[in-house]
C-alpha positions as CSV (number, residue, x, y, z in Angstrom):
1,X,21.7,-20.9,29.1
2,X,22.0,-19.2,25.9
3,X,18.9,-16.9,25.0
4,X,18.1,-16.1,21.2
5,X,19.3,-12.5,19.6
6,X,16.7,-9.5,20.1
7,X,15.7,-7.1,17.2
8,X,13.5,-4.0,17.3
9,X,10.7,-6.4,16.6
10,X,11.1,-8.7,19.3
11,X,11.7,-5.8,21.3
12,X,8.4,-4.0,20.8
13,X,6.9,-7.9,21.5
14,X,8.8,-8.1,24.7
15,X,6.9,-4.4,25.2
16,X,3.5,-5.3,24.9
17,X,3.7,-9.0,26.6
18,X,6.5,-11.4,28.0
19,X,4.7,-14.5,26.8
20,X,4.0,-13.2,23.4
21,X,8.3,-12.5,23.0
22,X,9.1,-16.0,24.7
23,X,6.3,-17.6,21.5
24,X,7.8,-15.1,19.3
25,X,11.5,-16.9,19.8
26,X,10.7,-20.5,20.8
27,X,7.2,-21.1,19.1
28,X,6.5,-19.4,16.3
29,X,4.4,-22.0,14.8
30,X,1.7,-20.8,17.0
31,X,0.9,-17.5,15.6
32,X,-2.6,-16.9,14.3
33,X,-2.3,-17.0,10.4
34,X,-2.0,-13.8,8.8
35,X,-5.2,-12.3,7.2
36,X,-5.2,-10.8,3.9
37,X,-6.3,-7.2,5.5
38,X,-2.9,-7.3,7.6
39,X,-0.7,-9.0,5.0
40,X,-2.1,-6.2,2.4
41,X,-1.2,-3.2,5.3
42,X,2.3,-4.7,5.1
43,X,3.0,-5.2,1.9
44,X,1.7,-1.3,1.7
45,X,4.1,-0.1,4.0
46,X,7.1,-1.8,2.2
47,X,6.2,0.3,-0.5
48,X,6.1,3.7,1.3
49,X,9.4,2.4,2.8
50,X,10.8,2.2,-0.6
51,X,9.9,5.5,-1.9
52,X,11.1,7.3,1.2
53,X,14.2,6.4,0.3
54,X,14.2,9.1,-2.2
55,X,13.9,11.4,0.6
56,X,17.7,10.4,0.7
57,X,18.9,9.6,-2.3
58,X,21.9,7.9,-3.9
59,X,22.0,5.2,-1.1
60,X,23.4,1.2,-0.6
61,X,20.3,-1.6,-0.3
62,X,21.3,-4.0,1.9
63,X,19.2,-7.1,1.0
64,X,20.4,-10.1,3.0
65,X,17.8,-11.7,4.9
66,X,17.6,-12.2,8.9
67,X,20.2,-15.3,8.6
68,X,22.5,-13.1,7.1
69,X,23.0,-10.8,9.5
70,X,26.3,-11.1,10.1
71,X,27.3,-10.8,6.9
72,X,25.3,-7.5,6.3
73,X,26.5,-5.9,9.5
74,X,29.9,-6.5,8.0
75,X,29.4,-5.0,5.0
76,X,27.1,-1.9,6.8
77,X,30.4,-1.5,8.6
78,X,32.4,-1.1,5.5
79,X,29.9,1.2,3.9
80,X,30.3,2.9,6.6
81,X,34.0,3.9,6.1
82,X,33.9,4.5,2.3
83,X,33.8,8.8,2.0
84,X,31.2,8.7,-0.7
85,X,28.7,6.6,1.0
86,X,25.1,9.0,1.1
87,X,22.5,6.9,2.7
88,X,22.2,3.1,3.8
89,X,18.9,1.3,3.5
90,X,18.2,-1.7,5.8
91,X,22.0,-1.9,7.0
92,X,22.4,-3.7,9.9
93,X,23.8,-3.6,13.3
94,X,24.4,-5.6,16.6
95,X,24.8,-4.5,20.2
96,X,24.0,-5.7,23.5
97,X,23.0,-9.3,21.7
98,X,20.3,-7.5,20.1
99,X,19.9,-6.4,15.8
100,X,18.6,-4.3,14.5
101,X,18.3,-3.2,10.9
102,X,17.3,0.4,10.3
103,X,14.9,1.6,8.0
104,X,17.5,4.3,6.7
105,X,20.8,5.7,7.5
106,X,21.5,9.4,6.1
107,X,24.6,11.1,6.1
108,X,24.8,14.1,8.2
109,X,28.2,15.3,7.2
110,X,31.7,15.4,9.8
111,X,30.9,11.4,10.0
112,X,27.6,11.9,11.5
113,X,24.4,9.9,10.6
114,X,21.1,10.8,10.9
115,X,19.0,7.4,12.4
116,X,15.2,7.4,10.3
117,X,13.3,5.2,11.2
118,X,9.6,5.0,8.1
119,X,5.8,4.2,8.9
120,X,2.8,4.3,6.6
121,X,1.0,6.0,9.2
122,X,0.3,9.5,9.3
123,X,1.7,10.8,12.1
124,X,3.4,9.7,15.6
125,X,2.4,7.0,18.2
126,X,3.1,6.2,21.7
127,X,4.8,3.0,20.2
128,X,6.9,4.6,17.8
129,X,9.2,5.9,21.0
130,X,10.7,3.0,21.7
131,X,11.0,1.4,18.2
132,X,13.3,4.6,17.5
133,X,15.1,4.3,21.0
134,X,16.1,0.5,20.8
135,X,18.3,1.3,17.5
136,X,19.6,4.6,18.6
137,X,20.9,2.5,21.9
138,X,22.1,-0.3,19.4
139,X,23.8,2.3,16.8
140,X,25.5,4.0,19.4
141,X,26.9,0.9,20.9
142,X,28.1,0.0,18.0
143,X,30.0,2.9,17.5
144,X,27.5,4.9,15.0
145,X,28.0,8.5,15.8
146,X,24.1,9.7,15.5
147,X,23.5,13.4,15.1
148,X,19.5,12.6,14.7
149,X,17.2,9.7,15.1
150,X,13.8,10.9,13.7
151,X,10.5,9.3,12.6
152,X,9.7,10.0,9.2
153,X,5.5,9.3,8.5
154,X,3.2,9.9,5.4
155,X,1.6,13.8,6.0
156,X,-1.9,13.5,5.6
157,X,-1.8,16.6,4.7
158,X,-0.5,16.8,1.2
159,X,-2.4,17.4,-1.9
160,X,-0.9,15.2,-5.0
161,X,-0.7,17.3,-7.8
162,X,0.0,15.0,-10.0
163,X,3.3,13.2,-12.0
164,X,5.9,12.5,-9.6
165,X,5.6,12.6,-5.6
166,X,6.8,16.1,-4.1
167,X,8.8,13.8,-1.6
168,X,9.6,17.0,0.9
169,X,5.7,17.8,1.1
170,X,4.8,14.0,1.4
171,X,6.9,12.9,4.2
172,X,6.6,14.5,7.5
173,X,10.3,14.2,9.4
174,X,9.7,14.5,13.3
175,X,13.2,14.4,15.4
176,X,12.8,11.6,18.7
177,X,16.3,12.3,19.7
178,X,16.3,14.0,23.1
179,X,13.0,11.8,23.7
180,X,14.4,8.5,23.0
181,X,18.2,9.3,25.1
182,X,15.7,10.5,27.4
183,X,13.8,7.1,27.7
184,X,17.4,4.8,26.8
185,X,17.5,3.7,31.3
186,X,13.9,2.8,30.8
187,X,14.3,0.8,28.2
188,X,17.1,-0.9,28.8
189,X,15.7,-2.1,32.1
190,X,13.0,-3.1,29.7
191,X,15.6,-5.1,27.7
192,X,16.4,-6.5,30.6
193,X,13.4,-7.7,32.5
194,X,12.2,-9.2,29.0
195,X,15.3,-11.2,29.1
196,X,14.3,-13.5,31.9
197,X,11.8,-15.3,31.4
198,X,13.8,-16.5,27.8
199,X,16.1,-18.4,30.2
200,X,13.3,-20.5,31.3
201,X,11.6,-23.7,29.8
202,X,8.2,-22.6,29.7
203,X,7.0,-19.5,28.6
204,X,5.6,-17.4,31.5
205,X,2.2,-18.0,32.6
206,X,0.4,-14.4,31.7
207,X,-3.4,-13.8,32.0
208,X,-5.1,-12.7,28.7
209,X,-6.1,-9.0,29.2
210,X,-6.0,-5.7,27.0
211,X,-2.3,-6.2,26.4
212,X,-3.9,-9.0,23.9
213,X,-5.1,-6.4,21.6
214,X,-2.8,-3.4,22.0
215,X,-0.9,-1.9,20.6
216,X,-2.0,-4.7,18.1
217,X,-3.5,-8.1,18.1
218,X,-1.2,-10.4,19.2
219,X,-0.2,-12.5,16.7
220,X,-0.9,-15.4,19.2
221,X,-4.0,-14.3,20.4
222,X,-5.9,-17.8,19.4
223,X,-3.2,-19.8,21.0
224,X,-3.4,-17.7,24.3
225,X,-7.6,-17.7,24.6
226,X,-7.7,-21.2,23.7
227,X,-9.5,-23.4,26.3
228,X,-11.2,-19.8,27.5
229,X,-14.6,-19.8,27.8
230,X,-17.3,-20.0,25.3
231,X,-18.2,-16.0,25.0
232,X,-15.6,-14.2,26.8
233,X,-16.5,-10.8,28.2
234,X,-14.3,-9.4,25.2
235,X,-17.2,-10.2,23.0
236,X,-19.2,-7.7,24.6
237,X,-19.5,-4.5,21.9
238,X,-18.9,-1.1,22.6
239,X,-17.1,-2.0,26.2
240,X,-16.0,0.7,28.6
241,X,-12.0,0.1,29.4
242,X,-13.9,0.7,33.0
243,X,-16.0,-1.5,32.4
244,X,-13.7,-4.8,31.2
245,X,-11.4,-3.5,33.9
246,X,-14.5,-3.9,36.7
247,X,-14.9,-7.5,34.9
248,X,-11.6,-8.3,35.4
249,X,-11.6,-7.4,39.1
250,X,-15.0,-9.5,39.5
251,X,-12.8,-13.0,38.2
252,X,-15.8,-12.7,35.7
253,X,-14.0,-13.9,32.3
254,X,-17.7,-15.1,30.8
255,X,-20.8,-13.2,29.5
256,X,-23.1,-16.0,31.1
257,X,-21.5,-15.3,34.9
258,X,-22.0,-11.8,34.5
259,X,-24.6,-10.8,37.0
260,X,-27.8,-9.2,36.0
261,X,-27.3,-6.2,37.8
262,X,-23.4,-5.4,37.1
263,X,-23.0,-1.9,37.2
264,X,-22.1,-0.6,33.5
265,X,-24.1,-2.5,31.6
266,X,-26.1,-1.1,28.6
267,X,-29.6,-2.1,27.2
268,X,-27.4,-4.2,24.5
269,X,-24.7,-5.6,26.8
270,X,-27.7,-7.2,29.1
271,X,-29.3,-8.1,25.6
272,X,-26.3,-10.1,24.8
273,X,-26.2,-11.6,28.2
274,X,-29.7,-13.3,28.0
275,X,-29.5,-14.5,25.0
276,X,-26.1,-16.6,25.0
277,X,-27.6,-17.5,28.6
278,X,-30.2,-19.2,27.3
279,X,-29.4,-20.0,24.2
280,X,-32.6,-18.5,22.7
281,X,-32.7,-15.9,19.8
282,X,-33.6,-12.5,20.8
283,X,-35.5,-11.4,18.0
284,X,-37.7,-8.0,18.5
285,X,-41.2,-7.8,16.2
286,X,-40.2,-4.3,15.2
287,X,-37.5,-5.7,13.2
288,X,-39.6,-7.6,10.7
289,X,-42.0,-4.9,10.9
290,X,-39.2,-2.5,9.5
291,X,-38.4,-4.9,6.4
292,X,-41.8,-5.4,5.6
293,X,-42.5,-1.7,5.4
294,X,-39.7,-1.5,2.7
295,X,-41.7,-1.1,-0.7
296,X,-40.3,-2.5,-3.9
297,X,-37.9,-2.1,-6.0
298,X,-35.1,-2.1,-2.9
299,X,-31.7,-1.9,-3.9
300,X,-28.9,-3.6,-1.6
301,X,-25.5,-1.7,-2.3
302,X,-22.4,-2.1,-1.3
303,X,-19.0,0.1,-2.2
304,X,-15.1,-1.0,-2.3
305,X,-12.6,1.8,-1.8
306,X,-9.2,2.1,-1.6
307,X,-7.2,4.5,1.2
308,X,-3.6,4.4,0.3
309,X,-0.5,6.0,1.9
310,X,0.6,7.0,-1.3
311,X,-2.2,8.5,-3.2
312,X,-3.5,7.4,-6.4
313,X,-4.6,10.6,-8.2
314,X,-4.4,13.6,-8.6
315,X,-6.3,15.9,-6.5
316,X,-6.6,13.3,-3.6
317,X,-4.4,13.3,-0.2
318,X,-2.9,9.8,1.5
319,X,-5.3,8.0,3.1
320,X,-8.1,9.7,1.2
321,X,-11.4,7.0,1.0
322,X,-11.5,6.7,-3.0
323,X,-14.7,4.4,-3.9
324,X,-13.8,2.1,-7.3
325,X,-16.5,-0.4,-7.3
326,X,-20.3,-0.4,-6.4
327,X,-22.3,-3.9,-6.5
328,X,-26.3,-3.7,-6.4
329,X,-28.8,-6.2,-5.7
330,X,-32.5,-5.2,-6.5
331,X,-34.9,-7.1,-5.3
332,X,-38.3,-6.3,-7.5
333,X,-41.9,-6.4,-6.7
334,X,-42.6,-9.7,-8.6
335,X,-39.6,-11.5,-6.3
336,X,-37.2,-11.8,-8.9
337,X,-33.6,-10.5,-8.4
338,X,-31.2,-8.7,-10.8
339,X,-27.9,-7.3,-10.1
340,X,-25.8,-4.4,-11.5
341,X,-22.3,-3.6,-10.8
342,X,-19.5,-1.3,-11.7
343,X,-15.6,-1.5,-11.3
344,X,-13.3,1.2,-12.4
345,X,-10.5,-0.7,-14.3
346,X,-9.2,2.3,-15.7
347,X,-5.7,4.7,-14.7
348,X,-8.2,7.7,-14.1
349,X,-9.9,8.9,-10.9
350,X,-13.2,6.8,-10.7
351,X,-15.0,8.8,-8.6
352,X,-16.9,10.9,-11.5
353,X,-17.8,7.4,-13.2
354,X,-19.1,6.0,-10.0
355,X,-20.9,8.2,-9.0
356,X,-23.1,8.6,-12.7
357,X,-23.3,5.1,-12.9
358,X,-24.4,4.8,-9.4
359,X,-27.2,7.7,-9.8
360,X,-28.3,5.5,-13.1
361,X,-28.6,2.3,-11.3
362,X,-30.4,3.5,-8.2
363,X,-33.1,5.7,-10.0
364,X,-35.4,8.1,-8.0
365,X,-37.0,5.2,-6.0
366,X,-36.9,2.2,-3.9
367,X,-35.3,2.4,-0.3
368,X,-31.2,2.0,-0.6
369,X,-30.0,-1.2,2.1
370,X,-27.2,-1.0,3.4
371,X,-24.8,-2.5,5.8
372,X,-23.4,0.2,7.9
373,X,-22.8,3.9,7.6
374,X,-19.8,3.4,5.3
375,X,-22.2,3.7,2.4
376,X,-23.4,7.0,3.0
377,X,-20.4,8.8,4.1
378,X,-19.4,7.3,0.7
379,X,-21.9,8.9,-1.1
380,X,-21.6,12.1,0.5
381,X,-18.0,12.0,0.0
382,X,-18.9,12.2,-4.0
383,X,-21.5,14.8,-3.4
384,X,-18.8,17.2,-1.9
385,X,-16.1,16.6,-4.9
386,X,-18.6,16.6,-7.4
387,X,-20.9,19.7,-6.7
388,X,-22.3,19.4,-10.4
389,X,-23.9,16.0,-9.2
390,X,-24.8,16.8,-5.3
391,X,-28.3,17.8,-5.7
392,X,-29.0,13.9,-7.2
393,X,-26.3,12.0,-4.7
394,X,-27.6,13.6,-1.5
395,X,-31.3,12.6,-2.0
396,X,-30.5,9.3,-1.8
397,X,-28.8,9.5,1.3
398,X,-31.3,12.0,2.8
399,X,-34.5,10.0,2.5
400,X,-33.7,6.6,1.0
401,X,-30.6,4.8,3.0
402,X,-32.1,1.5,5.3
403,X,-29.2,0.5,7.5
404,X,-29.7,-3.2,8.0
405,X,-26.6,-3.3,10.5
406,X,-28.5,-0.6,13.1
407,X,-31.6,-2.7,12.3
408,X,-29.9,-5.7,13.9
409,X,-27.8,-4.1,16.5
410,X,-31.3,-2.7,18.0
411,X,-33.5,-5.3,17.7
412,X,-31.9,-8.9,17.1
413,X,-29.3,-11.1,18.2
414,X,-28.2,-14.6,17.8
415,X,-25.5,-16.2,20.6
416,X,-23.7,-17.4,16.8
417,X,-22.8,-13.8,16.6
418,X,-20.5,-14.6,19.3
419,X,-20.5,-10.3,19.6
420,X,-19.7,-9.2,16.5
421,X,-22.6,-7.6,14.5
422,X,-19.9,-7.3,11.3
423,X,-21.8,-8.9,8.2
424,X,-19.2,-11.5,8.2
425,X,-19.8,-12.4,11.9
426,X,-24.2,-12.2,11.3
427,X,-24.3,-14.2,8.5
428,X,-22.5,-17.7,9.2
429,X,-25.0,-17.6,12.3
430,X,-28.2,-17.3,10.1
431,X,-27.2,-18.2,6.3
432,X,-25.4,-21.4,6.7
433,X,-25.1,-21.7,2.8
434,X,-23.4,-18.8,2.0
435,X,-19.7,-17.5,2.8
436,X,-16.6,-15.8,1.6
437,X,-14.4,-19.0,1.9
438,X,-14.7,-20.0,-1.8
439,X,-13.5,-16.3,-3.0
440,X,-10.0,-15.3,-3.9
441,X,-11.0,-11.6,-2.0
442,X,-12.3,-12.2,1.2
443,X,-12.0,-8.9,3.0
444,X,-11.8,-5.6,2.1
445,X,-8.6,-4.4,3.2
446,X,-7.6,-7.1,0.4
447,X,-9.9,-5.6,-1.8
448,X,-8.2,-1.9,-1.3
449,X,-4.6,-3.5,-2.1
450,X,-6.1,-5.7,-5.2
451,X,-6.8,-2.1,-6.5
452,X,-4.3,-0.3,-6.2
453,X,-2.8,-3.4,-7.9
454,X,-4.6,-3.6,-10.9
455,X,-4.2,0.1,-12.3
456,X,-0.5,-0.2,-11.5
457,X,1.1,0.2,-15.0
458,X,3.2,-2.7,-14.4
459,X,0.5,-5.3,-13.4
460,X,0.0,-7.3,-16.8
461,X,-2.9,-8.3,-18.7
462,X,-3.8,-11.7,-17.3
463,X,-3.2,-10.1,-14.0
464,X,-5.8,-7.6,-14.2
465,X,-8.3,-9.7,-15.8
466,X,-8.2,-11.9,-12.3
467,X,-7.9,-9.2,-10.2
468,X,-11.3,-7.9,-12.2
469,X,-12.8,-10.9,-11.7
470,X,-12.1,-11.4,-8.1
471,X,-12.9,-8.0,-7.1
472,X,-16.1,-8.2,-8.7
473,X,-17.3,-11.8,-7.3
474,X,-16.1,-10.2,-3.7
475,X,-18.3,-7.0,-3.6
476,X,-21.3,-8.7,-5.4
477,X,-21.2,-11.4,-2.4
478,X,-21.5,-8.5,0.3
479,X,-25.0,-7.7,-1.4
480,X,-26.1,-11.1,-2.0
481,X,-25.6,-11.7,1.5
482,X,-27.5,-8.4,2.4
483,X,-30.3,-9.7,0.7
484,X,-30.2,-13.2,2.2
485,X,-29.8,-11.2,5.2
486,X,-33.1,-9.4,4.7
487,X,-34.9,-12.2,3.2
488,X,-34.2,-14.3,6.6
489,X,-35.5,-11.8,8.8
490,X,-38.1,-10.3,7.6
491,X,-39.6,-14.2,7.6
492,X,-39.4,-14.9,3.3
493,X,-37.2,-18.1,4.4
């Protein structure tokens, strides 16, 4: 029996679960849809892909899809030969029944080639091993002579000064050669073990475990825990790997057999426990005593930010937490609700202009809700690049900030929570008449990439103007939910 080509991709599926690569060739109208978060993390690394190739310029872009292979390792093969050929992106080789196509190919001089293989990241994982290992094995079967195969990642470290990127200071290059010709016998047994069960007519029958979440969430994670039980012991929070590992052991696979004494438990795990037990709300008086101690006028506010791989400003470093946008709800002694808001449309660094209008909005009193810790590291964040303004921003993290999120975790839960105290997992279970699904942003890994979006200079007009809109109907839902949030448990309705 015939079994489908491998490429690095598959390869790395194979690597985390057998039953995950068999879906990956056979079934891939199983996988989980792709949420906007991921899909905008993707579409981000493309781009850092794309401007690493100026690491090594004056290359050949290959761009023939996966069912052209053939015809791109054919012409990868004859750019190959041609003496004036500097660096191939995305050509594409096959070895061993598996292809590959690598990130870029550099000229290393005497018919060498140096292997590079680009992540957004900022530095090197366990994973990243074998992704680099699989195409050196392919490369050199295929009779690529490979002086280098290295790992080129974003540095962290570097300080964007503004005009064009300083590529050499930007990209960190680490060389994986002796590692991954070290690691090529266990890989290949790898390669081959995968290969197995591919031959059979059913995919191979493979327990859900911590494999379903690393190195990454399996993209058929909903198919696989389909039919499990109502709260798995995976929606406990804060989990021990000892302790889902002593689970395991036990056969227990659902909160509700989980004995009352099981060693490892904490105050919030035995919480949990009782209350999808018996179906009952657990819903300590000290909550609404906290609310109602919350005097009038009390903001609800809520930042977006961006974090890109390639920074936006100058001054800033990749992956740098840049707020943009600030929504807040104020609820006022007489009942009645207004709401303020600010977005940054502009090309400029909005921290300065965030952080005034902020200060203006929130005034010198009225507790400050919020939903998390994010807010205040935010905050502080601003304090520290703006020392002119510190003595206003840090008050208001000092002695104002409510976090409604610790309120809950400590004193409330609801089985509909099904262990996730994120907003978006609290308030379906206790505001059934408010969502996200009617909103073009939903999340706000979307919201990060619909930013860096809009002050592109290339994004038009009518572009922006939706982005605007969207961005600003997202993060003034997050506070109207706060306060619907509030207003529920503190007993207004």
């Amino acid at each position: 029996m015939s079994i489908p080509f491998l490429s690095k991709s598959r390869f790395g599926a194979g690597l985390q679960c057998p039953k995950r690569l068999y879906l990956e060739c056979y079934r891939r109208d199983l996988r989980d849809p792709i949420d906007p978060t991921t899909q905008a993390l993707f579409d981000a690394g493309i781009n850092v892909g794309k401007v690493a190739r100026g690491r090594f310029p004056g290359g050949v872009t290959f761009t023939q899809g996966p069912l052209e292979h053939d015809e791109a390792v054919r012409e990868t093969a004859a750019a190959l030969t041609r003496p004036d050929t500097r660096a191939l992106y995305e050509p594409a080789f096959t070895h061993d029944d598996v292809r590959v196509r690598v990130d870029i190919l550099a000229a290393a001089g005497k018919g060498e080639w140096d292997l590079v293989e680009v992540k957004s990241g900022s530095g090197y994982k366990e994973e990243h091993l074998a992704d680099v290992g699989i195409q050196l094995y392919v490369l050199e079967g295929a009779g690529v002579r490979v002086r280098r195969a290295c790992l080129l990642h974003v540095n962290g470290q570097y300080l964007f000064e503004g005009g064009a990127y300083d590529l050499e200071r930007l990209f960190t290059i680490r060389d994986l050669t002796d590692e991954a010709r070290g690691a090529r016998s266990e890989l290949l047994e790898a390669l081959k073990a995968m290969r197995r069960p591919l031959r059979e007519p059913e995919p191979p029958s493979i327990a859900v475990g911590p494999q379903c979440k690393r190195p990454y969430v399996c993209p058929f994670y909903t198919h696989c825990h389909d039919g499990g039980p109502e709260h798995p012991v995976d929606q406990l929070p804060r989990t021990s790997p000892k302790l889902i590992e002593a689970l395991r052991a036990a056969a227990i696979d659902d909160i509700r057999d989980i004995p009352e004494d099981f060693d490892g438990l904490t105050d919030l795990h035995k919480r949990i426990r009782a209350s999808v037990i018996t179906g009952r709300v657990h819903s300590d008086p000290e909550l609404k005593r906290a609310l109602e101690k919350l005097e009038p006028p009390i903001h609800f506010l809520d930042f977006e930010t961006c974090n890109p791989a390639l920074p936006l400003f100058k001054g800033t470093r990749p992956f740098q937490q840049i707020p943009f946008q600030w929504s807040d709800h104020v609820l006022h002694a007489d009942g009645t609700l207004e709401h303020r808001e600010y977005l940054h449309d502009g090309s400029t660094d909005p921290r300065r202009m965030v952080a005034g209008t902020l200060l203006q909005t929130l005034g010198r009193r009225g507790p400050i809700v919020v939903y998390s810790g994010f807010e205040e590291r935010i905050i502080r964040s601003l304090a520290s690049v703006l020392p002119d303004l510190s003595a206003d921003l840090l008050p208001l993290v000092e002695t104002r900030i409510v976090d409604l999120l610790e309120l809950i975790r400590a004193h409330y839960y609801h089985p509909g929570f099904k262990g996730s105290f994120s907003i978006k997992g609290v308030l379906p279970a206790l505001v059934r008449d408010l969502d996200y699904e009617d909103l073009e942003i939903r999340e706000g890994g979307q919201a990060a990439a619909a930013y860096v979006e809009l002050v592109a200079s290339a994004t038009q007009a009518s572009r922006r103007d939706e982005i605007k809109s969207a961005l600003r109907a997202y993060c003034r839902r997050d506070t109207e939910a706060m306060v619907r949030l509030y207003q529920k448990l503190r007993g207004a309705e």
